[in-house]
C-alpha positions in Angstrom: -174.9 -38.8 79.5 -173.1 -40.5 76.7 -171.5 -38.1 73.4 -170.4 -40.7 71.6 -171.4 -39.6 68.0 -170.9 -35.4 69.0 -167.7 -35.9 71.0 -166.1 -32.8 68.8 -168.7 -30.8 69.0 -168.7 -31.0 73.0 -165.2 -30.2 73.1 -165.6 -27.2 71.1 -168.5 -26.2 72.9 -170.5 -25.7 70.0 -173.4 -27.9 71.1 -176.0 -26.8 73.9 -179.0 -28.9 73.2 -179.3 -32.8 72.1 -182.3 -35.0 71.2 -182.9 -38.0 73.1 -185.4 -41.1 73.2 -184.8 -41.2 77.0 -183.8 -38.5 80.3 -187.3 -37.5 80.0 -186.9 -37.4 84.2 -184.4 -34.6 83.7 -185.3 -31.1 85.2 -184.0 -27.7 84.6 -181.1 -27.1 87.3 -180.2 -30.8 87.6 -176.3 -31.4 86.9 -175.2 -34.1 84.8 -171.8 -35.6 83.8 -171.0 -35.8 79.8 -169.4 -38.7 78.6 -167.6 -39.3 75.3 -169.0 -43.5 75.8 -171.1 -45.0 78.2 -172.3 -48.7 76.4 -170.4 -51.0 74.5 -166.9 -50.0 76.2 -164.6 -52.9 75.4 -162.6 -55.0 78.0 -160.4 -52.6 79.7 -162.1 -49.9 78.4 -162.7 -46.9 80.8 -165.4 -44.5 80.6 -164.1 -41.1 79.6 -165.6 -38.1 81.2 -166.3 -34.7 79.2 -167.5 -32.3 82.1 -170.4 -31.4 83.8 -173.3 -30.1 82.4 -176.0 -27.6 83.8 -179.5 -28.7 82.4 -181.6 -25.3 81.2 -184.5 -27.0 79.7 -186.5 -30.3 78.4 -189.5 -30.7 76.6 -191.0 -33.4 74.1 -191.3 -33.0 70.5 -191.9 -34.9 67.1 -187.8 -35.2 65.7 -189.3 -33.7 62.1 -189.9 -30.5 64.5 -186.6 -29.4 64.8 -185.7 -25.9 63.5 -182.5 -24.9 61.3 -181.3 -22.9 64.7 -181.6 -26.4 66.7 -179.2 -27.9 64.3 -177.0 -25.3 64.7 -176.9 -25.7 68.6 -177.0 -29.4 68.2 -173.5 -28.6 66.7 -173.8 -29.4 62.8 -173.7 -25.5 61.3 -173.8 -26.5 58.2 -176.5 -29.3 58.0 -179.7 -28.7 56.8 -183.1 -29.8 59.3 -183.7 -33.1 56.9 -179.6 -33.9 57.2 -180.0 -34.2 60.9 -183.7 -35.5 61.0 -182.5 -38.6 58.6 -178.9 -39.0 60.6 -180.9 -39.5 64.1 -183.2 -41.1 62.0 -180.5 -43.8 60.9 -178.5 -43.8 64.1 -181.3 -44.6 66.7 -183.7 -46.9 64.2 -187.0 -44.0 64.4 -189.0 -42.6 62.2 -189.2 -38.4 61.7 -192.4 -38.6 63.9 -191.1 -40.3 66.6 -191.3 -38.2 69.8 -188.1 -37.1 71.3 -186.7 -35.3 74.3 -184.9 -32.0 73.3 -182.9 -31.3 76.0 -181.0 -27.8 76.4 -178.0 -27.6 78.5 -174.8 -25.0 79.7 -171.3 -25.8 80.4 -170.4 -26.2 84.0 -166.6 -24.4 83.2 -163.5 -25.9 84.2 -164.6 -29.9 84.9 -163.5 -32.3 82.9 
């Protein structure tokens, strides 16, 4: 699972849940490795790996249903709900009803 636009928040371990349009299939338990890029790597680029997450939880909301808390764990403390909402918005071409997975995750310590 790519973190291409929250890279520093994974490393500082200040993110435990992201919003996707996909990994709807995921289930609580299932392991996944993070990645800081996954698409568009350029000739001779390597994928880089962040560590292994521990899914918790997935469900499917509408994006405009995210809470100020989510954004918080989304890692953007100081953002308001809209900030996020029109940044996701802008970054994967959706509108604020668009349903998306919110997918909660823990850190599998000492992988990389």
């Amino acid at each position: 699972m790519s973190f291409s636009i929250t890279t520093p928040q994974f490393k500082a371990r200040s993110k435990t849940v992201t919003r996707r349009l996909g990994w709807s299939f995921l289930q609580p338990g299932a392991v996944v490795q993070a990645v800081e890029k996954a698409r568009g790597l350029k000739k001779g680029e390597k994928i880089k790996p962040l560590g292994l997450i521990r899914i918790v939880a997935v469900s499917s909301e509408p994006l405009h249903a995210i809470s100020a808390a989510d954004v918080v764990r989304e890692g953007y403390p100081d953002w308001s709900p809209q900030q996020f909402i029109e940044m996701f918005m802008r970054q994967n071409k959706v509108s604020a009803d668009t349903r998306v997975n919110r997918i909660e995750f823990e850190y599998i310590e000492g992988t990389a």
